[in-house]
BAVO-987306 format. One line per field, with one value per residue (C-alpha): x, y, z. Coordinates in Angstrom, 1 decimal, always signed. Example, Ala and Ser with C-alpha at 12.3 -4.5 7.8 and 13.67 -1.06 7.14 Angstrom:
% BAVO-987306
u = +12.3, +13.7
v = -4.5, -1.1
w = +7.8, +7.1
END
This chain:
% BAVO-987306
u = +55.9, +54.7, +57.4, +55.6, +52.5, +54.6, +56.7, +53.7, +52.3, +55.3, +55.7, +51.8, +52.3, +55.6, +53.6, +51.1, +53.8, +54.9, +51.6, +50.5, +54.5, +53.5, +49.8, +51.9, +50.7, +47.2, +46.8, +47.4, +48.9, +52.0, +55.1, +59.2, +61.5, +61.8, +59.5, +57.0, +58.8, +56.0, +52.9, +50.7, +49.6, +52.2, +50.2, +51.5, +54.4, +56.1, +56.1, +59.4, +57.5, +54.6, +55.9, +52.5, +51.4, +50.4, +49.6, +52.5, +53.0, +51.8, +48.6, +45.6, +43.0, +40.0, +38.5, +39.5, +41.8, +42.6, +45.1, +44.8, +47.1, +46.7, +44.9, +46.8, +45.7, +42.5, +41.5, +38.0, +37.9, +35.3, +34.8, +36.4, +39.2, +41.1, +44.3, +43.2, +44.9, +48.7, +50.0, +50.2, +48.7, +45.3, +41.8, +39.2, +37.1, +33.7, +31.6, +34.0, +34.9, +38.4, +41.9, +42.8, +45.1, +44.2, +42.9, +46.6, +48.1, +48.5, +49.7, +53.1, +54.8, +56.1, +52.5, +52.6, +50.6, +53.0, +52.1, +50.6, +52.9, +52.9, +52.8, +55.7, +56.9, +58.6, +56.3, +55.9, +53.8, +52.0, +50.5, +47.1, +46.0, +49.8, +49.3, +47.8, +45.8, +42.8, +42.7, +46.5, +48.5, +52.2, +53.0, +54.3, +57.4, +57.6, +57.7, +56.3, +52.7, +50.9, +47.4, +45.2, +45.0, +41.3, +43.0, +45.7, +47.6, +45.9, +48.1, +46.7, +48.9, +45.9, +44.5, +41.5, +38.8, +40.5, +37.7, +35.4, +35.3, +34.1, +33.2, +35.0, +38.3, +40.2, +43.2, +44.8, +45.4, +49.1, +48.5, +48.5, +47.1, +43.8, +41.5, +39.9, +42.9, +43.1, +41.9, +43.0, +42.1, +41.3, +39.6, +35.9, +35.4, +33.3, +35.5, +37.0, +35.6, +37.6, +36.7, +38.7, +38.2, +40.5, +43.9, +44.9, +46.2, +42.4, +39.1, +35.6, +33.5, +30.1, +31.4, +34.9, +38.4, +39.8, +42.9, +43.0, +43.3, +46.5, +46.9, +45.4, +42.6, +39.1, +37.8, +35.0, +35.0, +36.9, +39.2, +42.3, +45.9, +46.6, +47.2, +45.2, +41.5, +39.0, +38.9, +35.2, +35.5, +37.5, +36.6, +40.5, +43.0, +44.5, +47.5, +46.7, +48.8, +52.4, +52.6, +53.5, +52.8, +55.6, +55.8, +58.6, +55.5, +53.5, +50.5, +51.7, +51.6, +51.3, +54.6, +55.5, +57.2, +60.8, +60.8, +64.1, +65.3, +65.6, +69.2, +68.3, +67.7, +70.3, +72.2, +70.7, +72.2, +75.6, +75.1, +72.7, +76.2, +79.0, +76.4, +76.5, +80.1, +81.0, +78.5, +80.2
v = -158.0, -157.9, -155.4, -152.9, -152.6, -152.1, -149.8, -148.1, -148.3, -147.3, -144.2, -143.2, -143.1, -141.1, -138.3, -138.7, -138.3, -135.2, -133.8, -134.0, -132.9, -129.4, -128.6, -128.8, -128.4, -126.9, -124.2, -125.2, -128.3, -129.5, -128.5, -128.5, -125.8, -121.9, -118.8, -120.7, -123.9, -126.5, -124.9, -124.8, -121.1, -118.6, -116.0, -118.5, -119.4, -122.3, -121.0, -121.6, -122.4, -124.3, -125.9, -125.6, -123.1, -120.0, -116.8, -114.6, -111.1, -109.5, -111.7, -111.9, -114.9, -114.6, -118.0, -120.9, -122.1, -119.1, -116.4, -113.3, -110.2, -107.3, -104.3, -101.2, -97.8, -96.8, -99.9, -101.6, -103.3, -104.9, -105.0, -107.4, -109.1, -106.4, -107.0, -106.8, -103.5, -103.5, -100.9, -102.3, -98.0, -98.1, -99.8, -100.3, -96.9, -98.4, -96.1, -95.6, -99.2, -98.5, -98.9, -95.3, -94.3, -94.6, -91.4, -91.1, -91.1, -89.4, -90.0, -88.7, -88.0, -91.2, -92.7, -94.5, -93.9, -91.6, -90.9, -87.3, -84.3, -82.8, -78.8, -77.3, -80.5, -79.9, -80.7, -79.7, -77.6, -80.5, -82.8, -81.5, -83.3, -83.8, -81.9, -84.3, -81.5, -80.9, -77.4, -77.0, -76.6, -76.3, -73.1, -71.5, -69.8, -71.4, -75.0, -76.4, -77.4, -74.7, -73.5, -72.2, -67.9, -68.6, -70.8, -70.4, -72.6, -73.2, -74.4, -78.1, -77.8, -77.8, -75.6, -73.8, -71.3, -68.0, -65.8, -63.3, -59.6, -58.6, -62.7, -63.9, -64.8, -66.9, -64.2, -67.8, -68.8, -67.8, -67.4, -63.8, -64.2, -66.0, -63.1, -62.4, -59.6, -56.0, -57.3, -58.5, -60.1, -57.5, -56.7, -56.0, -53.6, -56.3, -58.0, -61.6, -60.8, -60.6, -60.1, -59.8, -55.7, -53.5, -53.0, -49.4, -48.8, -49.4, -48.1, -49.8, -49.2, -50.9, -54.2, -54.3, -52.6, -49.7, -49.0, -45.4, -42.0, -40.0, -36.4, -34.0, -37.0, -36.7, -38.1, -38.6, -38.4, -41.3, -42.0, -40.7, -42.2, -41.5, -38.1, -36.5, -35.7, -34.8, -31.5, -30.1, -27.1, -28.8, -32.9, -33.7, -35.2, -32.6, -33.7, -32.4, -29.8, -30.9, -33.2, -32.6, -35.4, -38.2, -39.0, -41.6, -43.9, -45.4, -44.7, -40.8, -40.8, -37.7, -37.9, -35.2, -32.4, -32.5, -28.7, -27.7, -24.5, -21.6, -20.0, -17.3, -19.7, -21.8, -18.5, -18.5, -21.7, -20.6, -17.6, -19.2, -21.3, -18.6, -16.5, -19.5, -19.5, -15.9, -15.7, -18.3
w = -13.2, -9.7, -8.7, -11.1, -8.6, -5.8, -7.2, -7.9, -4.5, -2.9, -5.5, -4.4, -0.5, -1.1, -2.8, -0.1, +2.3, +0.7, +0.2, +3.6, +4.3, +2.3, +4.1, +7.3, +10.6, +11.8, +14.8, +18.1, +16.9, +17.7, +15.4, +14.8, +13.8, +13.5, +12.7, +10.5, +11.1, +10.1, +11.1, +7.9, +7.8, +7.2, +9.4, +12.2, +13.7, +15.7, +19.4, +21.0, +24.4, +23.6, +20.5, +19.1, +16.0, +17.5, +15.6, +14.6, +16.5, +13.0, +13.3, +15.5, +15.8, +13.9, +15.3, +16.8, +14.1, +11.8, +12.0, +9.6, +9.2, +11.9, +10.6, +9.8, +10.9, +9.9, +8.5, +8.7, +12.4, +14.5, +18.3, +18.8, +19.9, +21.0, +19.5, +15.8, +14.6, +14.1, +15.9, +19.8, +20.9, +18.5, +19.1, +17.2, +17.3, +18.4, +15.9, +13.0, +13.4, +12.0, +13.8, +15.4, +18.0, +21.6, +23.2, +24.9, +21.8, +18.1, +15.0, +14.4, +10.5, +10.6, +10.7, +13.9, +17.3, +19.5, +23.3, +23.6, +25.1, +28.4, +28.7, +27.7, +26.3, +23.2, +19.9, +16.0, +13.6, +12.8, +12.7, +15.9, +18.6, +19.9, +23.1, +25.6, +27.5, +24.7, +25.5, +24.5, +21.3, +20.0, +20.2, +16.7, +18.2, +21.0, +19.4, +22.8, +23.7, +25.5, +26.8, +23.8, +24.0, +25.7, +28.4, +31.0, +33.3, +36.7, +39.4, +38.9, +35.8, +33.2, +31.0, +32.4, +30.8, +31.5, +34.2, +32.1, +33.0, +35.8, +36.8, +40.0, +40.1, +42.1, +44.2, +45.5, +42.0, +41.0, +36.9, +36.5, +33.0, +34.3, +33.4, +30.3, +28.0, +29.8, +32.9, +36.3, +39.7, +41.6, +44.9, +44.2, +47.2, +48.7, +51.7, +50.3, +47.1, +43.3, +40.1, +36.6, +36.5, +33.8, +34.5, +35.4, +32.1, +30.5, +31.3, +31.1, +28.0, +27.3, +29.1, +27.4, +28.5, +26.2, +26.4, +28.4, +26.3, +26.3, +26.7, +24.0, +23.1, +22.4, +25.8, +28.2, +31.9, +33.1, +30.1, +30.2, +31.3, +35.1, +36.5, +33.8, +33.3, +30.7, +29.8, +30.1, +27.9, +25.4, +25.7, +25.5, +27.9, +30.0, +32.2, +35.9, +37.3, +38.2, +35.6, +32.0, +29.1, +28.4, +24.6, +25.2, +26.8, +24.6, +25.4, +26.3, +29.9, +32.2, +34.8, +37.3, +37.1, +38.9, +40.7, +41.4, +43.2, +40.8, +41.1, +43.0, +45.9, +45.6, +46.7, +49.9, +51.2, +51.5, +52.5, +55.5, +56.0, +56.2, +58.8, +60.8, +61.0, +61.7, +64.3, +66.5
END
């Protein structure tokens, strides 16, 4: 009968074997075998190097001795550590205090934090915030991130606040399109001095640039395309004399007459010629 109890005894330290077997080992303890190995808490596993339980690449460390699941994008964060959200390009936003993409980055269809493109880079209808210059956007036809219509490219290579009409402009800077629409750097009539002033083909009208009047056009002095003038008697476009209106040019233009010799003087010539010859 004595055998009973040890049988007994033996039986209990077995289960305690296995028990303590099945919690496993705690973090930063010392552990055996592969991926989870032994380590008691499947958010860590058995580091190859250290052999002790470390948290997993999909984990961070809450404390000194617990590992929890990284944080997807846009979930709840805190400050800190640093390495909480899942994707190795987001942070915690420090006043939504959810996990976002870095400012470098965006989030692309697939859902993850893709670096931002250069100009002229190639990029998609959606999703926004793709271009990495903020004052740039993919371009609909295009399909490649350019300056937004208010902006151009500067010869830093950003996108800069194109020059208002009749502000100063910079003649140095090779970006024709850096003025305002319908104007151009031009030379104010002050030495070294440029300002975004209409292009010839507009005129200046209440601080805007209209596009200039064609021949036969209500008009006012000033308007009209070049090589023509308003009319005084009758307020319209006239053409001015030598030059006849264009309507293959949109807007009509006023272009010059080609004169040619009328026959009778085309007669002259060689009879100016054979004189020449008999009298030698």
């Amino acid at each position: 009968m004595d055998l009973f109890p040890r049988f007994v005894g033996i039986l209990m330290l077995f289960v305690l074997y296995i028990a303590v077997g099945v919690k496993g080992v705690t973090f930063d303890a010392a552990c055996n075998g592969t991926g989870v190995g032994n380590c008691s808490d499947s958010n860590t596993i058995c580091d190859a190097k250290s052999h002790k339980c470390a948290c997993s690449t999909t984990s961070y460390k809450t404390n000194a001795t617990t590992c929890v699941k990284k944080i997807a994008l846009n979930g709840s964060c805190s400050n800190t550590p640093t390495d909480q959200c899942a994707d190795s390009n987001a942070v915690c936003d420090a006043t939504k205090h959810t996990c976002g993409c870095k400012s470098t980055h965006f989030v692309n269809t697939t859902g993850a934090c893709q670096l931002q493109i250069a100009l002229a880079g190639a990029c998609t209808a959606s999703p926004a915030g793709q271009c990495a210059d903020p004052q740039a956007e993919c371009n609909a036809t295009k399909h490649t991130c350019g300056c937004k219509s208010t902006h151009f490219v500067n010869k830093t290579g950003a996108c800069h606040q194109k020059v208002a009409f009749n502000a100063t402009c910079v003649v140095a800077e090779p970006a024709k399109d850096q003025c305002v629409a319908n104007t151009e750097c031009k030379n104010a009539g002050v030495t070294g001095t440029y300002q975004c002033l209409c292009k010839a083909t507009h005129y200046e009208s209440a601080g805007s640039c209209e596009p200039r009047k064609s021949p036969k056009v209500n008009c006012a002095s000033g308007e009209c395309v070049s090589h023509a003038s308003c009319d005084s008697g009758t307020n319209k476009c006239v053409c001015d004399a030598g030059y006849d209106p264009s309507p293959t040019i949109s807007p009509t233009m006023c272009n010059g007459v080609v004169k040619v010799f009328t026959l009778s003087y085309m007669y002259v010539v060689p009879i100016l010629v054979s004189l020449n010859f008999l009298l030698r």
